[in-house]
SEKOLRO-34603 format. One record per residue (C-alpha): x, y, z. Coordinates in steps of 0.25 Angstrom, whole numbers, plus 5000, padded with zeros to 4 digits. Last residue first. Layout:
N
XYZ/...
// end
This chain:
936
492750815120/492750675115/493650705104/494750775114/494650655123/495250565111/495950595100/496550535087/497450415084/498350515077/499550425071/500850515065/500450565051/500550475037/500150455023/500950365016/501650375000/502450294992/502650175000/504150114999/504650195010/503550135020/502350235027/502550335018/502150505020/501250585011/501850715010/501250845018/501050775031/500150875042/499350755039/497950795038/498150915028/499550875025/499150745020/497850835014/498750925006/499650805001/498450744995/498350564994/498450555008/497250635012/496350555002/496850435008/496750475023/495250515021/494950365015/495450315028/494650415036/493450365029/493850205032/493950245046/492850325048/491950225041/492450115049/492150185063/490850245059/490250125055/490750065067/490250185077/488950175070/488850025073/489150035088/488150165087/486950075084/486350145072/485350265071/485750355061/485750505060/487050495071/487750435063/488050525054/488650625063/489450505068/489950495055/490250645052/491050645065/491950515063/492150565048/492650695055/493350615066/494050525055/494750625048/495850675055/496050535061/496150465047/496950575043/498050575054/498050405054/498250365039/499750335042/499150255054/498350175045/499350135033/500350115045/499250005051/499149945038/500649915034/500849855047/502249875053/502249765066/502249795079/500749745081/500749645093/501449665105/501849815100/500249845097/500049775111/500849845119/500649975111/499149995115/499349945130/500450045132/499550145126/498450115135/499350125147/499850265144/498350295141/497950245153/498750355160/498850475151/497350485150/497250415166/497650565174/496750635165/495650555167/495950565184/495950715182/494650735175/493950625184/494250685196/494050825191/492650775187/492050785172/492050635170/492150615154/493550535158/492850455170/492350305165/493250295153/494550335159/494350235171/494250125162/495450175152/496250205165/496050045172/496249995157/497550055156/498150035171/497549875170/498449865154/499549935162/499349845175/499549715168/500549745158/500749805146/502149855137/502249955127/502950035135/504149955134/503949955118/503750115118/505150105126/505850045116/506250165107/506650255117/506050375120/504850355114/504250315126/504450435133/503850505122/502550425123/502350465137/502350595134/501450595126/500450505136/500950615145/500250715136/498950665135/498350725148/498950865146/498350845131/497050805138/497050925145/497451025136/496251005126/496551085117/495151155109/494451205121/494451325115/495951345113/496251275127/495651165135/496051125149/496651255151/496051325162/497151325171/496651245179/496151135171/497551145164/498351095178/497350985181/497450945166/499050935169/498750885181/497950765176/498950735164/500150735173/499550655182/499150545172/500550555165/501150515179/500350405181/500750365168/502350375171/501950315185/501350185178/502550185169/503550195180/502750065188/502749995176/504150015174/505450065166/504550135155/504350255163/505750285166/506350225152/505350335147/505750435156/507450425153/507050415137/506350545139/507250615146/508450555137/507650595125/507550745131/509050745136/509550705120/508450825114/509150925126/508051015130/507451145123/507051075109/506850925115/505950965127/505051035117/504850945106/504050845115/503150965119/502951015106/502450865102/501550845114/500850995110/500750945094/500250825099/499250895106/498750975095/498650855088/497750785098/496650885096/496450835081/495050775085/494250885088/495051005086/494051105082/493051045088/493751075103/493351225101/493151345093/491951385087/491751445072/491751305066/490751255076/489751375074/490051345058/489551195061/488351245068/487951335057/488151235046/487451135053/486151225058/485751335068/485551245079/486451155076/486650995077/487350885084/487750795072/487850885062/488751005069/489750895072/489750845059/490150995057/491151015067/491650885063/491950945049/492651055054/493550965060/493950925048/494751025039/494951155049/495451075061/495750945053/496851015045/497451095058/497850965065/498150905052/499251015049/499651035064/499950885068/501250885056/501351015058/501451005072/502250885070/503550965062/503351075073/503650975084/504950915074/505351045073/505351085088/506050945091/507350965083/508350895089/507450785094/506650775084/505350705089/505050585082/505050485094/504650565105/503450615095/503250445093/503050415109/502250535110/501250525100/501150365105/500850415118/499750515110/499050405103/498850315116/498350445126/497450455112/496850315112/496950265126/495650325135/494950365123/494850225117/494050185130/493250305129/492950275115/492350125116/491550175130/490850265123/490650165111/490050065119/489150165127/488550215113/487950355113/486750375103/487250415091/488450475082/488550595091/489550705085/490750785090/490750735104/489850745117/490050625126/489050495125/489850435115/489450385102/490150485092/491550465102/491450315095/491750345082/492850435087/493650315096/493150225082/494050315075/495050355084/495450205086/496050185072/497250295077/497450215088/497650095083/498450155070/499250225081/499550075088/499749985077/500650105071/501350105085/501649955083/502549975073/503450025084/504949955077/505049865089/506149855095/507449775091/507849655088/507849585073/508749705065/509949685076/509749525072/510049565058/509049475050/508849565038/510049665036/510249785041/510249905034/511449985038/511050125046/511650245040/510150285033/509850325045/510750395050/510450485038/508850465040/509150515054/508850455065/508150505075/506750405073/507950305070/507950285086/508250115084/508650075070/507350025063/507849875055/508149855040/508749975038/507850025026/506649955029/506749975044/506850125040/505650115032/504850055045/505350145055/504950255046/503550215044/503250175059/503850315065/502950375053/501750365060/502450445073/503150555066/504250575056/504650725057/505650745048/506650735062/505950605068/506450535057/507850585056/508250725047/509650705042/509350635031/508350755027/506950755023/506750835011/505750755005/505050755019/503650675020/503950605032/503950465024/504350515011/505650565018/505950445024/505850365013/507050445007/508050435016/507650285017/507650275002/508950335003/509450245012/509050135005/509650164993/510850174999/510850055004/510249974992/511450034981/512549924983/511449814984/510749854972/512049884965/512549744968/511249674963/511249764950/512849704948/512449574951/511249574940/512349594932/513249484937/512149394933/511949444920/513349424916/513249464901/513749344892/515349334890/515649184894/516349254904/515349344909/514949484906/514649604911/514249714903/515249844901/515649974909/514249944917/513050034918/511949974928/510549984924/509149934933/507949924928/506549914938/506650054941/506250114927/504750004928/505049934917/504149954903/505249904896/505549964880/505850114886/506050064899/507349994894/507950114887/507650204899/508450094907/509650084898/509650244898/509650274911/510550164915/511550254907/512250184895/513950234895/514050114899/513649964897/512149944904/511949834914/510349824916/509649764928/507949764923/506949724932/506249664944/506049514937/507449494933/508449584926/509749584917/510149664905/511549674902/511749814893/512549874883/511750004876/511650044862/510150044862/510049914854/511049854865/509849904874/508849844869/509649704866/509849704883/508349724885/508149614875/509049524883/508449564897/506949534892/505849584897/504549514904/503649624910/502949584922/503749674932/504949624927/505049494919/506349454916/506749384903/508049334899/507849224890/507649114898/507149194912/507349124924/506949014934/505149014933/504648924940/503648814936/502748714943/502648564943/502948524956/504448464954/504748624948/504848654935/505748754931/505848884922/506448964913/505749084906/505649124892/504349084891/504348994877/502848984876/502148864870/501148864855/501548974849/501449044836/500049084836/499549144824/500149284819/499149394813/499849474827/501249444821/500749554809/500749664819/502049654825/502949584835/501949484840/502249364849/501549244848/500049174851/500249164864/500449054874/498949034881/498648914877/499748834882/501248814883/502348864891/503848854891/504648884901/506148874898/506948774907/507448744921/507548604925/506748594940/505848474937/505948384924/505248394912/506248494905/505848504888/506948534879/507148674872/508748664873/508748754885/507848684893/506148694891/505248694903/503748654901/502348724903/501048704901/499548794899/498148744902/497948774913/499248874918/500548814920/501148794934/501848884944/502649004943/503648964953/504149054963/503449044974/503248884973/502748864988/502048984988/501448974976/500748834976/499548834981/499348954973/499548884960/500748954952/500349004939/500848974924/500849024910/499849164910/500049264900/499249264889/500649154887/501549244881/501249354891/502049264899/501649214914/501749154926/500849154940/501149164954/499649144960/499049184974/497849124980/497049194991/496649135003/497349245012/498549155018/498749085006/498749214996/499749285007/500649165008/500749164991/501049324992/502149305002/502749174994/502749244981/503349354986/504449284992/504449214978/504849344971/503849364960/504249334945/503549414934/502049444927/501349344937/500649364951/499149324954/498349354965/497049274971/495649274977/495649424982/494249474986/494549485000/495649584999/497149535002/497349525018/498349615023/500049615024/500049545009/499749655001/500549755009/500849854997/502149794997/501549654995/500549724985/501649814977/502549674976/501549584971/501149704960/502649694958/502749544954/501449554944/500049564950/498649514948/497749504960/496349424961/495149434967/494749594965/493449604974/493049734968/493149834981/494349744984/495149764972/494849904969/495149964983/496449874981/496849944969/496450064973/497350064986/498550064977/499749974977/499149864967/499049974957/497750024951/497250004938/496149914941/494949844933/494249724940/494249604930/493149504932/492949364930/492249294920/493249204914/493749274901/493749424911/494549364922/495549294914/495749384902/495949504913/496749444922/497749384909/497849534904/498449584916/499449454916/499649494900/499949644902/499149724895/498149704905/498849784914/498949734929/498249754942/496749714936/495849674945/495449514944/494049474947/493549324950/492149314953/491849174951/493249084952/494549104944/495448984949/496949034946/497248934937/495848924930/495749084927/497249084922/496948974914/495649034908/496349174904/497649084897/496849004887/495949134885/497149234882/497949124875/496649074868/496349214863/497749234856/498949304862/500049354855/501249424864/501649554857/502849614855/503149774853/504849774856/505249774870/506349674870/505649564876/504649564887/503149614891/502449544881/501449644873/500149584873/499249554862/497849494863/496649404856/497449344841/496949234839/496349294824/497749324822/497949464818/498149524804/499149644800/498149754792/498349854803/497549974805/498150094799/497850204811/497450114822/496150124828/496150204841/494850144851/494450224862/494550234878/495450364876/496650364884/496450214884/496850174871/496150044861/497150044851/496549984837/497149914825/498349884834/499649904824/500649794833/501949884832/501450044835/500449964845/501549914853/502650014851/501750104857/501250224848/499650184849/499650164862/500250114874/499950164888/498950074892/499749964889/499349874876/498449764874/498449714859/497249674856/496649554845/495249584842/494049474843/493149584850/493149504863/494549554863/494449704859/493249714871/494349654881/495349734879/494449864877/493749834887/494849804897/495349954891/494050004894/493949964908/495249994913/496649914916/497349974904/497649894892/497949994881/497149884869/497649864856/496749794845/497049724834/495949704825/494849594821/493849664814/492649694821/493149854821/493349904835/492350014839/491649904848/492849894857/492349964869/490849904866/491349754868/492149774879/490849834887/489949734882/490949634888/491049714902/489649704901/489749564901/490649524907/490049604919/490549764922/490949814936/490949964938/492250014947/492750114939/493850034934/493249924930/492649814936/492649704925/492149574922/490849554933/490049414929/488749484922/488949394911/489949314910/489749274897/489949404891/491349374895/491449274884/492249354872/493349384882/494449274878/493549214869/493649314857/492349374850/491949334836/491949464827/
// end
């Protein structure tokens, strides 16, 4: 049988790449040719009608594509219809081709009905009443259409589209044609746009270009699409199958111009193989919501009302297109498909005006047609459905769906079902009303308009409530509580300090600005507050909303992994010795010792101050103990073990590893707690905090606290004695341990002075949580607190390994000190420049308990490594950096997908949400991790 054009010259390309499937093996045209070929070779040599379950695989492209090079006529199908579907039951295909089984089912009683011999591919449109119809299209439609598309939006060498729409769908048939008939290639995908597959996939095999309808635009601008920079590979993204809101337009348009990348609006019908008209990128964001010229090759015109031609600009008329593509005809059943071509222009349905530089928009709908989700339905045919059914009904709509008034006593339930038995909708996108009788205006016809009204007036009516149960709501996936109560405020349930920055930003959603100590609040006071409205002055003022303590956590936290890195290439005992000592990297990790943790736990205090239930601060205590227990006790028996035994590797045993690594196991000491220390001693600050507030009066505490903070913030002078007065408190608190013999404790497991030492930075950060704007006075630099910093830090790094009493006392005196400056420092500048929400930065703090669990023990293993090789230890440090971090990211993800583990390394047993509209985020208070204790 002679071979069909569309695909019949792939060979051609030779070893050009055509498909990555969904294993990840490239195949040539030409191998991919051969492979078609073989996958339909059972089929009889006759010309027959083949159907096809279209799925975005290997073997179904093959099966597509081998059926057409075979000269067969198919029929593509969804992948989940077969033989029973209204479809193939009407149309009789001679064979099925189903995925369940990757084989061939021949038809019972084949059909004797004849097919044209132009006949290449049949495809369901997506509109009318329902009923089994086919669109027609010969092999010069599919080929005709495939080259223009490829000329309009400049296919160059190497292009490769990856799939993000079924192919039985005409714009997910059209990718295919056009890549595979001009030499590109087509990377198979059936991942979502939302997940991270998708986008593994698409970089790993330099995906350049994007397909998507309306919602795929609006799951990547939710996705945060445009707020990074799209993946190297990408040359261009297209948008047709419905109308996208030119706001949208506009954003993706500034996007594509400000990366390089061109983005194209486009039009279509199934009618026409699909493709009618485009808009140049050049010419999109002026135009956004036009859909442009014609494709090569193809023409347009506007008819009026009386069938006439309109010539001149801004006359609204019926669009009509003509060119080679238009189909053949519709088919109703078999014997249509022997049928010739019927049509020589397409009556689109849609009206339409020309503008006075030559390109189309589209006004409205001739016949009463919307186009949800891609899928064109008619509202009259819905409405003569429903009369069949018994039911009175006015069908009205636009692109998002389906608004149906329904005559009593018909239940919404039932006009919907009935709808979504012949519509495949998604249930949320129809809309039913039930009225005593259909509205009408004078003349008699159904008002439309005052429908619509009536949905626009329930949407209102209902959006506050809604609102506030959805805030009710989100706030219980964010803590993890599905029983959480309305009465129960923020710092109540136990929110902590990652999830200050989530919940302000879902309540400013909801309310539209962040009312000022909502942190007490309850969900039910809460919910009180009126919405305001955008522009209220009262909204524009105010304090910041402390987004720039996420800039400052994720810092910190990112910190601990070089700090580590480095600690291998010390000249100071640790777990292992990656290499020769390096000066460089000495002096890198004392100068982060000397702020990093004095910094993490100022901020621990400032956000227990904050969340500590007042009323109830023995609960709240114990809620954080399990919350700092759980992982605290995980990493104990889990991971730290496993340091032990890189530990064993790296520095040897005299009676063997497994020995020396059951000797450590068997030995108490400071290894058992290596880097989880500060834990205990949060849970110590934290019992301390509780205290005052369950034996004293909870209002006297806060106007203690408030009363000190104003105190110590009301001067330099008052800060300077504020942090003189945490140095001496630290030095005589250790004074005072020394003597009584309690510097460590539990084999010297606790290490009592340095939490003496670090408490006053605790304390510190209570103060300032006090009232909300004393963090933003605090954070605050001048000339002598930058001097005061960097004068501590210098001195720190030349005498805290200094064994003298002298030296001993003057350290502990500047921990607290410098480390008060540094902080000031920190969140100075992350308040002067970074208080904005970043979408990343969240991402990365949420992921900040595992990370730091895990990235000592890959940290240890690393540098044990190391330590065979001879590399300069700069470079070590590097390559150990990166791969610790990229490793510990991948550990989060396993963890975050398993419930045991979350609670394992999270002490969180549900998975928490960074925004109410995601559907799951994993999340623990920031642990930037330790410092003196891992260098002990």
């Amino acid at each position: 049988m002679e071979r069909r054009d569309l695909f019949g010259h792939m060979a051609l390309f030779g070893s050009d790449l055509a498909v990555v499937d969904e294993t990840g093996r490239a195949w040539s045209h030409k191998e991919f040719a051969a492979f078609a070929d073989a996958a339909c070779a059972s089929l009889p040599r006759e010309r027959c009608l083949i159907a096809v379950q279209a799925s975005n695989t290997l073997r179904s492209l093959a099966a597509y594509v081998g059926a057409s090079r075979a000269g067969h006529a198919v029929l593509l199908l969804k992948d989940t219809e077969g033989e029973d579907s209204p479809l193939a039951m009407r149309f009789q295909p001679d064979f099925l081709y189903t995925l369940e089984d990757d084989r061939w089912h021949p038809r019972q009683s084949p059909s004797t009905a004849g097919l044209h011999p132009d006949l290449a591919v049949l495809l369901a449109t997506s509109g009318s009443t329902g009923e089994p119809k086919l669109v027609r299209l010969s092999n010069k439609n599919l080929v005709s259409n495939a080259l223009s598309i490829a000329e309009y939006l400049e296919f160059a060498p190497g292009e490769r589209a990856i799939t993000t729409l079924p192919f039985h769908y005409s714009y997910g048939m059209s990718v295919i044609n056009s890549h595979l008939a001009t030499g590109g290639a087509i990377i198979l995908n059936e991942a979502s746009l939302t997940e991270d597959a998708f986008w593994q996939r698409f970089e790993a095999f330099g995906a350049t270009s994007l397909a998507g309808v309306p919602h795929s635009f609006d799951l990547l601008e939710r996705g945060g699409f445009l707020a990074k920079p799209p993946p190297a590979s990408l040359r261009y993204f297209t948008q047709a199958g419905g109308k996208l809101p030119q706001e949208t337009v506009r954003r993706f348009a500034d996007f594509a111009e400000r990366h390089g990348r061109r983005f194209y609006v486009m039009y279509g019908q199934t009618e026409a193989a699909p493709r009618i008209a485009y808009v140049p990128p050049a010419l999109v964001k002026q135009y956004p919501v036009a859909i442009g010229v014609p494709v090569p090759g193809g023409a347009i015109s506007l008819l009026d009302e009386h069938g006439a031609p309109i010539d001149a600009p801004g006359i609204e008329g019926e669009l009509v297109y003509a060119g080679p593509n238009v189909m053949m005809g519709y088919g109703l059943k078999r014997a249509d498909l022997a049928g010739g071509a019927e049509l020589t222009e397409l009556r689109t349905g849609d009206l339409a005006v020309l503008n006075a530089d030559g390109l189309y928009t589209i006004t409205g709908r001739k016949s009463r047609f919307i186009k949800p989700f891609g899928l064109r339905i008619g509202l009259d045919d819905i409405e003569a459905r429903l009369r069949q059914a018994g039911i009175a009904a006015a069908v009205a709509g636009d692109d998002t769906g389906l608004q149906i008034a329904a005559v009593a006593p018909a239940s919404a339930e039932a006009v919907a079902d009935l709808v979504l038995r012949h519509h495949d909708l998604p249930a949320a996108s129809i809309q039913v009303i039930q009225l005593p009788e259909i509205p009408r205006l004078p003349s008699g016809k159904i008002d439309y308009a005052g429908i619509r009204g009536m949905f626009a007036a329930r949407a209102a009516a209902t959006r506050l409530s809604e609102q506030r149960l959805s805030l009710h709501a989100a706030f219980a996936r964010l803590l993890g509580h599905p029983d959480l109560g309305r009465d129960q405020s923020f710092a109540s349930a136990g929110g902590d300090s990652l999830n200050y920055i989530n919940a302000s930003l879902l309540i400013e959603e909801h309310l539209n600005f962040l009312p000022e100590g909502w942190e007490q609040m309850t969900i039910r006071e809460l919910e009180a507050i009126p919405r305001r409205q955008a522009g209220d002055a009262a909204q524009q003022a105010g304090p910041s909303k402390l987004y720039f303590l996420d800039q400052v956590r994720a810092a910190l936290m990112l910190l601990g992994i070089p700090f580590h890195a480095a600690l291998a290439y010390i000249d100071f005992p640790w777990i292992v010795r990656a290499g020769e000592p390096s000066a460089f990297l000495t002096g890198f990790a004392d100068f982060i010792s000397t702020f990093r943790m004095p910094a993490f736990f100022l901020l621990a205090g400032f956000f227990a101050m904050m969340f500590v239930d007042q009323r109830n601060a023995m609960k709240w205590w114990r809620q954080r103990t399990v919350q700092l227990g759980v992982p605290l006790i995980s990493t104990i028996l889990l991971l730290n073990p496993l340091m032990m035994l890189a530990y064993v590797l790296n520095n040897g045993s005299g009676t063997g590893v497994l020995s020396g690594w059951l000797s450590r196991l068997g030995t108490p000491g400071p290894h058992w707690i290596e880097h989880v220390w500060f834990l205990i001693f949060l849970i110590v600050y934290t019992l301390l905090l509780a205290l005052p507030y369950r034996f004293g009066r909870p209002d006297s505490v806060s106007r203690m606290a408030s009363a000190a903070g104003s105190l110590i913030l009301g001067s330099r002078v008052n800060l300077a004695l504020a942090a003189i007065a945490a140095g001496v408190f630290s030095m005589l608190s250790v004074a005072v341990l020394k003597v009584l013999g309690m510097t460590f404790i539990f084999w010297n497991m606790i290490y009592l002075s340095e939490m003496a030492s670090l408490l006053p930075v605790f304390a510190m950060g209570c103060l300032l949580a006090a009232r909300r704007e004393y963090i933003e006075r605090f954070a605050s630099i001048d000339g002598p607190a930058v001097a005061l910093a960097l004068a501590g830090t210098a001195t720190l790094m030349q005498i805290h390994l200094r064994e003298e009493a002298v030296y001993r006392a003057l350290t502990f005196f500047l921990v607290p000190l410098t480390g008060i400056y540094w902080s000031k420092i920190l969140l100075f500048v992350a308040l002067r420049w970074l208080d904005t929400p970043n979408v990343w930065v969240r991402k990365l703090v949420n992921a900040s308990m595992t990370i730091y669990l895990v990235h000592m023990v890959i940290i240890v293993f690393l540098g044990a490594a190391f330590a065979l090789v001879d590399l300069p230890p700069v470079g070590e440090f590097l390559i150990i950096t990166v791969a610790t971090g990229v490793l510990s990211l991948g550990f989060h993800q396993l963890v975050s997908r398993n419930w045991l583990l979350m609670f394992l390394f999270t002490g969180i047993a549900k998975g928490r949400q960074s925004r109410p509209s995601q559907a799951r985020n994993e999340a623990h208070p920031l642990i930037p991790g330790p410092l003196s204790q891992s260098r002990r």
